[in-house]
C-alpha angles and dihedrals in degrees: 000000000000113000099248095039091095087132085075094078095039121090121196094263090050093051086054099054085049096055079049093065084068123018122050110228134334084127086170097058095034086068092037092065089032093064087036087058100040081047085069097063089040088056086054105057093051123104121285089251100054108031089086096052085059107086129192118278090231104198127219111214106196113195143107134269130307098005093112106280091136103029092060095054087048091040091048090044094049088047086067094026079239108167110264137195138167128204134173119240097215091062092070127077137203106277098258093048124073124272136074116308111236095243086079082070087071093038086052091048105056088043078065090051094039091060088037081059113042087046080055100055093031087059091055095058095028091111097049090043089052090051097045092050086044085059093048088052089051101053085050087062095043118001111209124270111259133192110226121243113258088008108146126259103271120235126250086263095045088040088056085044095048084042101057088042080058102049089038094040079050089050103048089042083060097054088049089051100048089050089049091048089048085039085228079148103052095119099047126117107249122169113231140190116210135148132260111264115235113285113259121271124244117203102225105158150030152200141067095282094054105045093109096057083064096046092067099020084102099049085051091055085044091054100039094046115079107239108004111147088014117136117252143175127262141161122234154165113274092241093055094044086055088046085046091053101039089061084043084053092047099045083054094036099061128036107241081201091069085037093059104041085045091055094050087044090058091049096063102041095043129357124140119210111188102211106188134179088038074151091067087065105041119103124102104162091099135053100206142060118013098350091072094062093044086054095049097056090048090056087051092051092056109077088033093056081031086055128256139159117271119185119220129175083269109055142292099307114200108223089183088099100036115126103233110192106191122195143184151136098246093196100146101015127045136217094254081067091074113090119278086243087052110038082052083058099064102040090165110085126172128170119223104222111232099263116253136207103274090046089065097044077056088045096053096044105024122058128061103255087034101169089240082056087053100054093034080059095042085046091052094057085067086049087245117136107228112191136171130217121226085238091054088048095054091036088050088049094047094045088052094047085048089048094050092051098045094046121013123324098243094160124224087349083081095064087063098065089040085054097051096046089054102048089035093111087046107041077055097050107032090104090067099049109064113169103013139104135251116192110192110211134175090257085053090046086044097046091053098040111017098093090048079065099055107050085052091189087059081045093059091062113034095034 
């Protein structure tokens, strides 16, 4: 098995137990991208000739804000380590106006894989490249004992002499070793000669067409400016020289060629671009202002989620197998709205059900990062015990559905600023409570944010 191919031991019903780990209902989209995702192993073990006439089944998840739209694609992305990336489509403008050209979304995106990649294979040699920069420390510190070239042949008594520098030049290197291994000498002075990372790159340009200026731009500056890239002296710390040489190690150690191809590789079999506010672009009943531009992205969109062949510094990179989740509210527009090319792109379609009460009281207690989990730990680091009582669960989730309602419905997102303003006194004055505990109740939630319900115009803005 490929690293990477992780999809290959999880069925449908298991990628969902997994989502639920995290995210509290949704139960619909969670098997939508969980068949989307098994049909990519199935895709796989067809024949050669048919494996390309089968095209990815792209999903629409229609919802409003903050009820997991996004989570589950990222979710779904981090469970087979596939590179992932979310934009948003209203970023992107008609080629002729001003903004960014969707083909950056693929370029992005292998940047993502290419990083994915290159942590994978450097954690594979970590543990040699930290022994070979320990040994270049160590020969800072004290460079081996070498015979000269043409040097005569010593005598007994200069051969005794040369014997006992040696013992006593292998005995002090072990020291020195030993000190280096314990980082007893992290702070020390050390000269070392490295070379110049790459100059920093300016993005100048931009589109599509002159995305290749920008690709060797940097290669251009690195050749006209005298010593760019060239190898100098400095004098560092000891535990920035060993971070230095370690990435000196890592970059010897692995073959960017094979990094690179890997990562393209990756893309194409499967990426997962999170394209969310499609709505934002959808309209096509008029022909002026602002529609034609939505149009016109839409348009844009259309051979890159299709499949087509975008070039990247790294290489051509086939979108024809990339997994494309979009997402939106489609509040005012609908998804008919799309245009008829593109609707027939994304034939899996799920609707994320508005939260209730009793999914936030899920949302603050369930899942692993579930965001009580989160204070109690940041708590934790002040030595103070944070705990929350059933009755303050069920009176948070309640404030937050009435927020929503009262203001605008933005989901879960609402039970961070709840939070906030509950734990507000003790966040503050953690530091000064080392060793006592704080047990959070409904009367405490009422008595720091009752009266901000009340007065519902205050609510609006604080809540």
């Amino acid at each position: 098995m490929n690293t990477g191919d992780q999809e290959f031991e999880l069925t449908p019903r298991q990628i969902v137990v997994e989502l639920d780990k995290y995210i509290v209902g949704q139960g619909e989209a969670k098997r939508v991208v969980a068949v989307a995702l098994r049909n990519r192993l199935r895709r796989r073990l067809l024949s050669e000739n048919l494996r390309d006439e089968v095209t990815p089944k792209n999903i629409l998840l229609i919802g409003p804000t903050g009820v997991g739209k996004t989570e589950i694609a990222r979710r779904l992305a981090a469970l087979v380590k596939a590179p992932f990336i979310k934009v948003e489509a209203s970023k992107y403008t008609e080629v002729g106006y001003v903004g960014r050209d969707v083909e950056s979304m693929i370029r992005d995106l292998v940047n993502q894989a290419l990083n994915l990649v290159r942590e994978e294979r450097f954690a594979l040699v970590k543990e040699k490249a930290e022994e070979a920069a320990l040994e270049r420390l160590l020969d800072i510190f004290l460079p081996p004992l070498g015979r000269k070239r043409n040097s005569p042949v010593p005598s007994p008594e200069q051969a005794a002499e040369n014997e006992q520098r040696r013992v006593k030049h292998q005995e002090a290197r072990a020291k020195v070793r030993r000190q280096l291994q314990d980082k007893e000498l992290e702070d020390e002075m050390v000269e070392l000669e490295s070379k110049d990372g790459p100059m920093p790159m300016v993005e100048i340009f931009s589109g599509a067409n002159l995305e290749e200026v920008g690709m060797n731009l940097q290669d251009m500056i690195q050749n006209i400016v005298p010593g760019a890239g060239q190898s100098r002296q400095r004098r560092v710390k000891v535990s920035e020289a060993r971070r230095v040489l370690i990435q000196e190690e890592l970059n010897r150690l692995v073959d960017m060629g094979e990094i690179k191809a890997e990562a393209v590789r990756r893309v194409e079999e499967m990426g997962i671009v999170f394209l969310d506010e499609l709505d934002k672009v959808a309209g096509r009943e008029q022909a002026h202002g602002p529609d034609v531009s939505r149009e016109g992205v839409q348009r844009d969109l259309l051979p890159i989620v299709e499949g087509t062949t975008v070039n990247t510094r790294h290489g051509e990179v086939r979108t024809h197998h990339i997994l494309f989740i979009a997402a939106g509210a489609f509040h005012v527009s609908k998804p008919s709205d799309l245009i008829p090319e593109l609707q027939g792109r994304f034939p899996l379609r799920a609707e994320l059900k508005p939260l209730t009460a009793e999914d936030f009281m899920r949302i603050l207690t369930e899942p692993r990062q579930a965001l009580t989990k989160q204070y109690s730990a940041l708590m934790a680091t002040e030595n103070v015990v944070l705990e929350f009582a059933p009755d303050a669960i069920r009176e948070m989730a309640e404030v937050a559905q009435q927020a929503n309602r009262l203001a605008e419905d933005i989901g879960a997102r609402r039970l961070h600023t709840v939070l906030e303003r509950v734990l507000e006194d003790v966040s503050f004055n953690a530091s000064e409570m080392p060793g006592q505990t704080v047990t959070v109740t409904a009367a405490y939630v009422r008595e720091r944010i009752g009266d901000l319900l009340k007065n519902q115009d205050l609510s609006r803005y604080i809540l």
